[in-house]
matplotlib code that plots the C-alpha trace (Angstrom):
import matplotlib.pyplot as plt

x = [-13.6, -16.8, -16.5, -13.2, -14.4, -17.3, -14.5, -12.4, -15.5, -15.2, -11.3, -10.2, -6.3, -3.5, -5.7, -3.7, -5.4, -3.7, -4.2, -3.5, -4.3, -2.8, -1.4, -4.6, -7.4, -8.0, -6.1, -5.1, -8.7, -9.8, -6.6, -7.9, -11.6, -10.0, -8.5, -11.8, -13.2, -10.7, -11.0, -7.9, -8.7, -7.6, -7.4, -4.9, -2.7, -2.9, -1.0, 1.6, 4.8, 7.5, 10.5, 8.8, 7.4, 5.4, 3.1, 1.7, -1.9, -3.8, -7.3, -9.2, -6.8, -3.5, -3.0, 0.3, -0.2, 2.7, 3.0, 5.2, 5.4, 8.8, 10.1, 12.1, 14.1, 12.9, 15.8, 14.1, 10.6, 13.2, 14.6, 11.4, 10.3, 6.4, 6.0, 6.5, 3.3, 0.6, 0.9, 1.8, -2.3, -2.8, -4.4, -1.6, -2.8, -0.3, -0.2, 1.1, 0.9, 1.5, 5.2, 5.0, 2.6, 5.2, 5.6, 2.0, -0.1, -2.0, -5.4, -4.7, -7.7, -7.3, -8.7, -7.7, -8.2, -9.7, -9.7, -13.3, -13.2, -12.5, -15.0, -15.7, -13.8, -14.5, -13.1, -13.1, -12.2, -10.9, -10.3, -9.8, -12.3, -11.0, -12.1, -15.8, -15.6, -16.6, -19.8, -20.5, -19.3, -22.1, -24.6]
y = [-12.5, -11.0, -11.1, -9.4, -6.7, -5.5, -6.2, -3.5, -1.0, -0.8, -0.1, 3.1, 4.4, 2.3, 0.0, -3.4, -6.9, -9.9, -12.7, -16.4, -20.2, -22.8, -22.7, -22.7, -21.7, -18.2, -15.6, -14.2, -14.6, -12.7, -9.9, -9.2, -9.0, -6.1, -4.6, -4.0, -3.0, -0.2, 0.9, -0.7, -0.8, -4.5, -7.4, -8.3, -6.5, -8.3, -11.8, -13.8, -12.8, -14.6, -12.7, -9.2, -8.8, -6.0, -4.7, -1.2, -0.2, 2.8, 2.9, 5.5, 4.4, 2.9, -1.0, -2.4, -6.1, -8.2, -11.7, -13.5, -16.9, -17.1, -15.6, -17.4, -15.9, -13.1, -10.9, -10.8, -9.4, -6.4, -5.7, -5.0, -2.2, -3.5, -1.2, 1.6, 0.4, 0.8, 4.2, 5.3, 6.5, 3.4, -0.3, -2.9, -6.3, -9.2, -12.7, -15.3, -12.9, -15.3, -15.2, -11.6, -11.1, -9.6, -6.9, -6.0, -3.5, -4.2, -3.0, -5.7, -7.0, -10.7, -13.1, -17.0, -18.9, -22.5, -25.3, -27.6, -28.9, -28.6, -25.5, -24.9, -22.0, -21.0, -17.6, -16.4, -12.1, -11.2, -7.5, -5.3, -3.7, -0.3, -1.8, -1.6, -2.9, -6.2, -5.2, -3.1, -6.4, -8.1, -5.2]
z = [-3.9, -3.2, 0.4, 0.1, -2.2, 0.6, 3.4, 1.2, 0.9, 5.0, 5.3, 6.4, 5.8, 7.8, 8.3, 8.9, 7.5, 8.6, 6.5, 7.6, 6.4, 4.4, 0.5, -1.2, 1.2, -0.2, 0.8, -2.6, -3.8, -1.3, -1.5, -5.1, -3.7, -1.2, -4.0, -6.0, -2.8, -2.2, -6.1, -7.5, -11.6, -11.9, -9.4, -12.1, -10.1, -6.9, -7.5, -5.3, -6.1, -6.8, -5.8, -4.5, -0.9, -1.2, -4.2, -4.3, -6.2, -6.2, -5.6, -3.4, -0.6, -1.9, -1.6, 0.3, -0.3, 1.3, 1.0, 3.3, 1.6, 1.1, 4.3, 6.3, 8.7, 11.0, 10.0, 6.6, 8.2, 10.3, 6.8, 5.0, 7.2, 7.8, 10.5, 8.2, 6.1, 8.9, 9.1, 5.2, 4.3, 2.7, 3.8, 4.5, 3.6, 5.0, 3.4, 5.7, 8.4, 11.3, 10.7, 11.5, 14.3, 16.3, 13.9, 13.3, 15.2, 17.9, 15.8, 13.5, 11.8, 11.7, 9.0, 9.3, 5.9, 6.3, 3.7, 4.6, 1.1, -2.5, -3.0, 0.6, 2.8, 6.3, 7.3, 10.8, 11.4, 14.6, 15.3, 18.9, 20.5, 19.0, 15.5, 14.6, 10.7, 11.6, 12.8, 10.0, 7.4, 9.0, 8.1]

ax = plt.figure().add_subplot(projection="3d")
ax.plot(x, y, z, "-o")
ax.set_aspect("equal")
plt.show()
């Protein structure tokens, strides 16, 4: 969660985070990390949803945390408008993101989720050139 909370510090608006990994390697833990970081009051707020998609918070730069667990078709990504959420002022932070890649900008920030153990993550970030937030994460 800490990790996630100084990787939301560094976001700018329409930013896009793609999250990806296996049930259980940390993306949510990490979502309500990014939500403290951008000044969301609770990470309360940030859970898995059940039946919504999207979630909205406000911090200093609002929250659009999707989470594409129960998506299934790609008809289903087309009808949720995710486009539309890169470029709304706000930080759009995708769970299960690999079932939309082809629907995500091409500034993406990618972060892949690994499970090494019971207690132990590893996380790898990917971004394009055009990004320079990972080289400030690592300041």
């Amino acid at each position: 969660m800490e990790l996630g909370r100084r990787f939301g510090n560094l976001l700018r608006p329409n930013d896009v985070v793609a999250l990806c990994g296996p049930l259980g390697s940390g993306k949510t833990c990490f979502s309500k990390g990014v939500a403290l970081g951008l000044g969301v009051s609770s990470a309360d707020e940030i859970v898995s949803p059940t039946f919504v998609l999207i979630q909205e918070a406000q911090g200093r730069i609002p929250l659009f945390h999707v989470d594409l667990y129960r998506i299934e078709k790609w008809t289903e990504i087309e009808d949720l408008g995710l486009e539309e959420y890169g470029s709304r002022g706000g930080v759009c932070l995708v769970e299960w993101a690999e079932r939309a890649k082809p629907f995500l900008p091409q500034e993406t920030l990618w972060i892949t989720f690994e499970i090494l153990g019971e207690n132990e993550r590893r996380i790898d970030f990917a971004s394009s050139e055009s990004h320079d937030i990972l080289a400030q994460l690592c300041l």
